[in-house]
C-alpha positions in Angstrom: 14.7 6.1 -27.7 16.8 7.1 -24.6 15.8 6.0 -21.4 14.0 8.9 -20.0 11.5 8.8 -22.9 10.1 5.1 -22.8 7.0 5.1 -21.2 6.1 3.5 -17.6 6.6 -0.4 -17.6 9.1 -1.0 -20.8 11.4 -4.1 -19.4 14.6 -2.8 -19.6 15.5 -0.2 -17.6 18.0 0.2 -14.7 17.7 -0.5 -11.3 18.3 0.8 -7.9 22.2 -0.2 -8.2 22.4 1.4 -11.9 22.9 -1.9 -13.8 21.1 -2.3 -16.9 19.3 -5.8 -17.3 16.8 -7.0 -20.1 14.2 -8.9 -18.3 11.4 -8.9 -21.5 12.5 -12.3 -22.2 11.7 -13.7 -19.3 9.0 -16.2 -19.1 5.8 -15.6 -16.8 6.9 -18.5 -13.9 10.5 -17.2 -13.7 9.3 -13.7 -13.1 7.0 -14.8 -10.6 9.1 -17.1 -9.5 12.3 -13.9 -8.9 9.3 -11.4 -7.3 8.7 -14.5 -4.6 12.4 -15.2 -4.0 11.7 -12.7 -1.4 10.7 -14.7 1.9 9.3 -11.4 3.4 7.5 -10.1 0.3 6.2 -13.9 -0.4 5.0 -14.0 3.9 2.9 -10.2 3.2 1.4 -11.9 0.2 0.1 -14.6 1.8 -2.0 -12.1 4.2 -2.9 -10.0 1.6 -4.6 -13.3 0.0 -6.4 -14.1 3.5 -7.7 -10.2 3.3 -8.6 -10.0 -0.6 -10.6 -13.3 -0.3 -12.6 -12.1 2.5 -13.2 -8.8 1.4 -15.8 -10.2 -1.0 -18.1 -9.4 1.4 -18.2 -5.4 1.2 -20.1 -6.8 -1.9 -23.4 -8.2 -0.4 -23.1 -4.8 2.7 -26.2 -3.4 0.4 -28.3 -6.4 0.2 -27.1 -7.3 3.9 -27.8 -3.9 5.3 -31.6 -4.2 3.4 -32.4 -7.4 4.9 -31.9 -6.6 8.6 -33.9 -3.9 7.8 -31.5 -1.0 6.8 -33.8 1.9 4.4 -32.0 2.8 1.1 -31.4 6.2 2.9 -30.2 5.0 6.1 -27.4 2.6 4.3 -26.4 5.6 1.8 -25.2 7.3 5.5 -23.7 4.1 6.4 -21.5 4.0 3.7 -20.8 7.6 3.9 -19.8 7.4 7.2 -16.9 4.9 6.4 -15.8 6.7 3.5 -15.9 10.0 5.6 -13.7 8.2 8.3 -11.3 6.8 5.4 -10.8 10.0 3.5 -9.5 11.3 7.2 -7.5 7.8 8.2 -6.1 8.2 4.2 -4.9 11.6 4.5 -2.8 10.9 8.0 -1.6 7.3 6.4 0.9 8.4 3.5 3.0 10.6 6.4 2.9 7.6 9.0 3.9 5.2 6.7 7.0 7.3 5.1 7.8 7.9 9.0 7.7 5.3 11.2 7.5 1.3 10.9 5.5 0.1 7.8 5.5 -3.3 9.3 4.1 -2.8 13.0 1.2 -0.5 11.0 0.6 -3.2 8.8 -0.4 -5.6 11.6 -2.6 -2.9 13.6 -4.3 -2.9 10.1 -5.2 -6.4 10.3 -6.1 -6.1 14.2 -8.7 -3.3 13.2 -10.1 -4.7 10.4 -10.6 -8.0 12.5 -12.0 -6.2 15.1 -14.3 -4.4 12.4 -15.8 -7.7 11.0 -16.7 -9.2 14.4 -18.6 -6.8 15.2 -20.3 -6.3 12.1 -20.9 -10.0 12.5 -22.8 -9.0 15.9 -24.7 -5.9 15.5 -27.7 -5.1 13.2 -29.3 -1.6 14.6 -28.7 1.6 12.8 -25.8 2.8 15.9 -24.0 0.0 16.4 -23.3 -1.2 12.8 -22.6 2.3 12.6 -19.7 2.2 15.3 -18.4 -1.5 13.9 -18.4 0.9 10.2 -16.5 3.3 11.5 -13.9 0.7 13.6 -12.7 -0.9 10.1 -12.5 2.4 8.4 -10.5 3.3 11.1 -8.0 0.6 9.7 -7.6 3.4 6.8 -5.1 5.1 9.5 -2.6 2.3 8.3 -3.3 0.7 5.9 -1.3 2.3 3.3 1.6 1.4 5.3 1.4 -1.9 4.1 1.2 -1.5 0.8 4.2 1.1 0.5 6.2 -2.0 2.6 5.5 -4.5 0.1 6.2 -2.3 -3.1 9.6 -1.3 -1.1 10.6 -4.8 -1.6 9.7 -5.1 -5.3 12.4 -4.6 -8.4 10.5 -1.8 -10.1 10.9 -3.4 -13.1 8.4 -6.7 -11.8 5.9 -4.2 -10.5 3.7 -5.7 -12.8 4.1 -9.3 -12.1 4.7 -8.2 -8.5 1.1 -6.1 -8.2 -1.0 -8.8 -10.2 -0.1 -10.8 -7.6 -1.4 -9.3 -5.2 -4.8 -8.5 -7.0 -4.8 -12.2 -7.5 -5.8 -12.3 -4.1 -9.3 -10.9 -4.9 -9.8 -14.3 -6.9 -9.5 -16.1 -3.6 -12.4 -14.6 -2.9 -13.8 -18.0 -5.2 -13.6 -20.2 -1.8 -16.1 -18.0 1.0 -18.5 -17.2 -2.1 -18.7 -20.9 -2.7 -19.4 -22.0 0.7 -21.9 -18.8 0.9 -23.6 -21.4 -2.1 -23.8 -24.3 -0.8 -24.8 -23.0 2.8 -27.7 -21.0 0.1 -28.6 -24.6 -1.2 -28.9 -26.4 1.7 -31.6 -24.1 3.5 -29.3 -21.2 5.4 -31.1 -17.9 5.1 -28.5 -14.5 3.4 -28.4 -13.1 7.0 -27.4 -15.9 8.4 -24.8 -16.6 6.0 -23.2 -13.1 5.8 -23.2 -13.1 9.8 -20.8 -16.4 9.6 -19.0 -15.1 6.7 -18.3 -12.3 8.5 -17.3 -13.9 12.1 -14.9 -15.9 10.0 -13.5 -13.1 8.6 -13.1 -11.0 10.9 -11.2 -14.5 13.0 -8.7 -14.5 9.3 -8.1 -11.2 9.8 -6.5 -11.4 13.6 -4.7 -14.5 12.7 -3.0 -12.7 9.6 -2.0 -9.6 12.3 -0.6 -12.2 14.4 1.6 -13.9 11.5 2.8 -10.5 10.3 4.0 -9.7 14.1 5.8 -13.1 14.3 7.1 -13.8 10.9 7.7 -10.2 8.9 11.0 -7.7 9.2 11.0 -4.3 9.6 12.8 -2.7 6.9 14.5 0.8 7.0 13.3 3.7 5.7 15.5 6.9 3.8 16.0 9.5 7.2 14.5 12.8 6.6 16.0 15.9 8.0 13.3 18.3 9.6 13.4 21.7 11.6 9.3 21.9 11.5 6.8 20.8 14.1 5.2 17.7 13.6 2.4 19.3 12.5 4.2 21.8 10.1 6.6 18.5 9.0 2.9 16.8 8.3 1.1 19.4 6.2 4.9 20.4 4.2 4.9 16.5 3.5 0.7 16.7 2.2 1.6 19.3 0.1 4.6 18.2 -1.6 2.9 14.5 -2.4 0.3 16.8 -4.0 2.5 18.6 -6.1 4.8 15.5 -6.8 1.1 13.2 -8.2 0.0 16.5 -10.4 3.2 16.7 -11.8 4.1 13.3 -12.4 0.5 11.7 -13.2 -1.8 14.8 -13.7 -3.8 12.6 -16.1 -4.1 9.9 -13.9 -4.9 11.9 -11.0 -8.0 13.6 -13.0 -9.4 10.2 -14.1 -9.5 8.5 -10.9 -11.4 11.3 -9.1 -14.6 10.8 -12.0 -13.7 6.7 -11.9 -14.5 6.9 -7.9 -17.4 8.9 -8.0 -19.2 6.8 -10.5 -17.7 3.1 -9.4 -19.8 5.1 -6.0 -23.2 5.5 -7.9 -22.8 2.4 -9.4 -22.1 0.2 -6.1 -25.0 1.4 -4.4 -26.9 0.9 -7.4 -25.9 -2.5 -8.8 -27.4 -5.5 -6.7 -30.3 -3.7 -5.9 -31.2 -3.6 -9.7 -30.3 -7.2 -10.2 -32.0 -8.3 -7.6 -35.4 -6.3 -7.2 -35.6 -4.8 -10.7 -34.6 -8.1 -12.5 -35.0 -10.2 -10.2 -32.1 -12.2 -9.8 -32.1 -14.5 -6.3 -29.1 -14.7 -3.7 -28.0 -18.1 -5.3 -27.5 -16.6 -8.7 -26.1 -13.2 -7.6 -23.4 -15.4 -5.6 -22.7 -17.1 -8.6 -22.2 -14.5 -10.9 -19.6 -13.4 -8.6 -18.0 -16.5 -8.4 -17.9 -17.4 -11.8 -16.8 -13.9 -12.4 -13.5 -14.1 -9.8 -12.6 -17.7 -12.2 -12.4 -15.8 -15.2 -10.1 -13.0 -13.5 -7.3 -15.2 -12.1 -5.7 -15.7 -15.8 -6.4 -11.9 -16.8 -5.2 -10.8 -13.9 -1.8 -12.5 -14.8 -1.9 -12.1 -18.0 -2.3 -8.2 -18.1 0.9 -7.6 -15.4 3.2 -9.4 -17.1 2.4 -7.3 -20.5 2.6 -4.1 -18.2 6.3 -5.1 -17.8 7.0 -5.8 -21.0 5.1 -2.9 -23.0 3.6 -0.4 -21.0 0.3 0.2 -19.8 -1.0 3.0 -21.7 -2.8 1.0 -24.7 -4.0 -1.3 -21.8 -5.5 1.3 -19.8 -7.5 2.4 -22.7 -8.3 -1.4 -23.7 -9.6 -2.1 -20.4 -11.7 0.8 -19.4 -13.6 0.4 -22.8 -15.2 -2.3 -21.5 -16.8 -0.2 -18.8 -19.4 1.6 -20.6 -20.4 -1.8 -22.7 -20.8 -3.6 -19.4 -23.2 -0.5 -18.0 -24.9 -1.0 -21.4 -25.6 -4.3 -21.0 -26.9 -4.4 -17.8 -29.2 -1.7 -18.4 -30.5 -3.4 -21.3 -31.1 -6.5 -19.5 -34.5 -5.4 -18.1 -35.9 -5.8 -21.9 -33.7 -9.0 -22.9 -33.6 -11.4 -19.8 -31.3 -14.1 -21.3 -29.5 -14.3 -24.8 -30.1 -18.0 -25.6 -33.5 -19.7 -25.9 -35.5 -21.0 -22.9 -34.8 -24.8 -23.7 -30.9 -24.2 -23.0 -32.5 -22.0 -19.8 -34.0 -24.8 -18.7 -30.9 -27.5 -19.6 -28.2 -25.3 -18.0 -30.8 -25.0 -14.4 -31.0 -29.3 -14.4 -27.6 -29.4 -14.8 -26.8 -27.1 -11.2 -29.5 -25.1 -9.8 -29.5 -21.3 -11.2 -26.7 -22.1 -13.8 -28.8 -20.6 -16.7 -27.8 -17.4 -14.9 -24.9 -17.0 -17.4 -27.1 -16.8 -20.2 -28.4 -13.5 -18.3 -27.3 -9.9 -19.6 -27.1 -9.4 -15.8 -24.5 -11.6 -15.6 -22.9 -10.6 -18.6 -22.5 -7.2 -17.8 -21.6 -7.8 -14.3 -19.2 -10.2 -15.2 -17.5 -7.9 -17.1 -17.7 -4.8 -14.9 -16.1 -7.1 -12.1 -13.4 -8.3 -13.9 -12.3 -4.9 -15.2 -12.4 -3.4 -12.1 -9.8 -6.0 -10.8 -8.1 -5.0 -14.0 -8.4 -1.3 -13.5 -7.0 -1.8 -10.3 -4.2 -3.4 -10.7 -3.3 -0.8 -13.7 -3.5 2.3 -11.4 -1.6 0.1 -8.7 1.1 -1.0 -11.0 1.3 2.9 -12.4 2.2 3.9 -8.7 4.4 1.5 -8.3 6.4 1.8 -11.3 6.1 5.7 -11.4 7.1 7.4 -8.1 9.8 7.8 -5.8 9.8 4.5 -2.7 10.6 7.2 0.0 7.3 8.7 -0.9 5.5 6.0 -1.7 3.5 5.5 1.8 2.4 9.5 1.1 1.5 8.9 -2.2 -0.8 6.1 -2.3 -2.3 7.7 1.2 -2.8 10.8 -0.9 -4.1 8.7 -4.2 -7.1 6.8 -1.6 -7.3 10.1 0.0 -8.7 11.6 -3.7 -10.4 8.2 -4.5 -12.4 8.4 -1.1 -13.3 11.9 -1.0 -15.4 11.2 -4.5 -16.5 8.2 -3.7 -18.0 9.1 -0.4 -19.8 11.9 -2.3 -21.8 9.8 -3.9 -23.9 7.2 -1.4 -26.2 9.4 0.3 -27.5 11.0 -2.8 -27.5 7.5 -4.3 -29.7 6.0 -1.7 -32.0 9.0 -1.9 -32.5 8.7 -6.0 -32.8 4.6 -5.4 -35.6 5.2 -3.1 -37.4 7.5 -5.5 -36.8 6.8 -9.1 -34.6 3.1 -8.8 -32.0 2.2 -10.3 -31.8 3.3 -13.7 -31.2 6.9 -13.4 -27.5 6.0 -11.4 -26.8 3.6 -13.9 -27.2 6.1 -17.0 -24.9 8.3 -15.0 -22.0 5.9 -14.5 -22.7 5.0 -18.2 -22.1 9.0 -19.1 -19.4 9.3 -16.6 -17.5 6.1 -18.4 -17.8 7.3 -21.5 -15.7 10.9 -20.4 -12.9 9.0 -18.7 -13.1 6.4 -21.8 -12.7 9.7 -24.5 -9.9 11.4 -21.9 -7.8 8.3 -21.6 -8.2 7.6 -25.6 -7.1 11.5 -26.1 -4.8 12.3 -23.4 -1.2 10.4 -22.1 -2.1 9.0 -18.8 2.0 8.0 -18.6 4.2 9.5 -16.0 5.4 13.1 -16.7 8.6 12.9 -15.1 11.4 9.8 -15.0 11.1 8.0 -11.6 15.2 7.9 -11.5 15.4 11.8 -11.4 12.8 11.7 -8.7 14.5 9.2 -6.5 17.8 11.5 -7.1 16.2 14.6 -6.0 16.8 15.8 -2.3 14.4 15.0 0.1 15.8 17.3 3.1 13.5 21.3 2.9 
């Protein structure tokens, strides 16, 4: 097989220089250890990490927004609001970040989001946690710049090891959810909690801007020859990453517009029925999350380095087939509470106060809706990074959000208007039909790259 015909994440291939190197036999530490050989690409990480861990919180925003007296309704808008102001911020990020400094718009990133989480930490009426909503979606502007500057710095053929890395930074989200537990068990009320958590965050997240000003380099992008106006140059630029994402990953770009709409519906949906429909307390919610995040740090790992070595097609399938079980199982937890008997109920609570919740379907199917989501994740990353051109790659991951957004902001208001009348159910046999069409598309249809990533980066980029 020649080349141009393996699929998307076969080991050897050639890099940037043209040399041809077999890296399959290389062990999981040494790859890891040659992706962090890069001091620069190791210092991003390291604030990628601070954000990930943090960004646990979006989480609990539907139980939080509920309990400072938020309606169903009201927090459907909230949501929708950021979403609206990210599908805008994504759209205008890909061009910014393929034009101008990826590092100086990677630490505004951080400064917004900071900014974002201290106020959210402040302000519980309708307006102003509307404003601090739409100050960290505003961070959307950027953010894509940072990741097209870490995946400039990556050998293509690590993108793998190199993006499970940085999902590994959502497993560090293990340290604020277990302090949110013990502040739980020693008396501290959710509100309270979420309002430090978020303070603290939003304190991690201006540090991390500041270490990304002192310690990061900028690195060079390819120059671009235009005649247009910035606004012609702008829209020519939209329009080609459009063309360049159907042609390359038409398959790809289908099932992430269905995936966003229903991971939407299912969001909204999720904690609400845990909590008031099977009624599930704060304590063991928190800890199904945190168990959960445990038993996604070696999968996580795991699953990027097989990327590298044999492709990600069979895994994609592999993975999302979990989805519609995990949908399954939590729906059918309202009529089977716990799969073990009560007695080991009872052991596994005087052992550690709500521990029997992992005898729970909840926290089965939750469990394994989580963890595949940080799998999922990291696929579709791994597939951008390994599949299209670096000069475009700020455009196209903008462009990528841009579609994921767009769905996925479609989705709360009508959510929070269905919750209020019928519950949860109804959304939750919807994401379990909407999984089971992406499930049959991916099992039918090649979700690999249409076009060789080499020819790409050979192509002109002048118009």
């Amino acid at each position: 097989m020649g080349d141009e015909d393996r699929p998307t994440g076969v080991a050897t291939i050639q890099d940037a220089h043209g040399d041809q190197e077999d890296i399959s036999n290389l062990s999981w530490y040494q790859s890891v250890k040659r992706v962090l050989s890069n001091r620069n690409w190791a210092l991003y990480l390291f604030t990628v990490w601070i954000y990930n861990s943090m960004a646990i919180l979006r989480q609990y925003f539907t139980l939080y927004f509920r309990e400072i007296g938020i309606s169903y309704v009201l927090t459907g808008v909230l949501l929708s609001l950021m979403f609206g102001v990210n599908i805008i911020g994504y759209f205008v990020s890909g061009y910014l970040a393929d034009n101008y400094d990826r590092r100086k718009l990677s630490i505004l990133t951080m400064v917004v989001n900071g900014t974002g989480f201290l106020m959210l930490a402040f302000l519980t009426d309708f307006l102003g946690l509307a404003f601090a909503m739409i100050i960290a979606a505003m961070s959307s502007f950027t953010g894509t710049a940072g990741q097209a500057y870490q995946m400039q710095q990556v050998d293509r053929r690590l993108g793998g090891v190199a993006n499970s890395l940085f999902t590994l930074g959502t497993s560090f989200g293990l340290v604020p959810l277990y302090v949110f537990g013990l502040l739980l068990d020693i008396g501290w009320g959710f509100v309270n909690i979420m309002q430090l958590m978020l303070f603290v965050a939003g304190i991690l997240y201006l540090i991390s801007g500041f270490v990304r000003a002192m310690a990061l380099e900028s690195i060079s992008l390819p120059r671009r020859e235009t005649t247009h106006s910035l606004l012609r140059d702008f829209i020519a630029e939209n329009i080609r990453g459009l063309r360049l994402l159907a042609t390359v990953l038409p398959v790809f770009a289908a099932v992430i517009c269905v995936d966003a709409f229903s991971d939407s519906l299912y969001r909204f949906a999720s904690l609400y029925f845990v909590n008031e429909t099977l009624n599930f307390g704060f304590s063991e919610i928190n800890l199904m999350f945190l168990i959960t995040l445990a038993f996604s740090v070696p999968l996580t790992m795991y699953l990027g380095r097989r990327f590298d070595r044999k492709g990600g097609r069979r895994l994609t399938v592999i993975v999302y087939a979990v989805m519609p079980v995990a949908i399954g199982l939590l729906i059918l937890a309202q009529f089977v509470p716990y799969v073990g008997p009560q007695e080991w109920v009872d052991a596994l609570d005087s052992i550690y106060p709500s521990l029997s919740v992992i005898l729970s379907l909840a926290f089965i199917g939750t469990a394994m809706k989580q963890i595949n989501d940080i799998l999922w994740f990291s696929i579709l990353g791994t597939y951008i990074q390994k599949s299209l051109p670096r000069a475009d790659m700020g455009k196209m991951l903008s462009l990528n959000m841009f579609i994921v957004m767009v769905f996925i902001a479609i989705g709360p208001i009508p959510a929070g208007i269905i919750y209020t009348l019928y519950a949860g159910l109804p959304l939750l046999y919807t994401v379990l039909a909407l999984n089971i069409v992406i499930l049959i598309v991916l099992a039918l249809f090649s979700i690999e790259p249409r076009v060789s990533v080499r020819e790409l980066e050979g192509e002109d980029f002048s118009y």
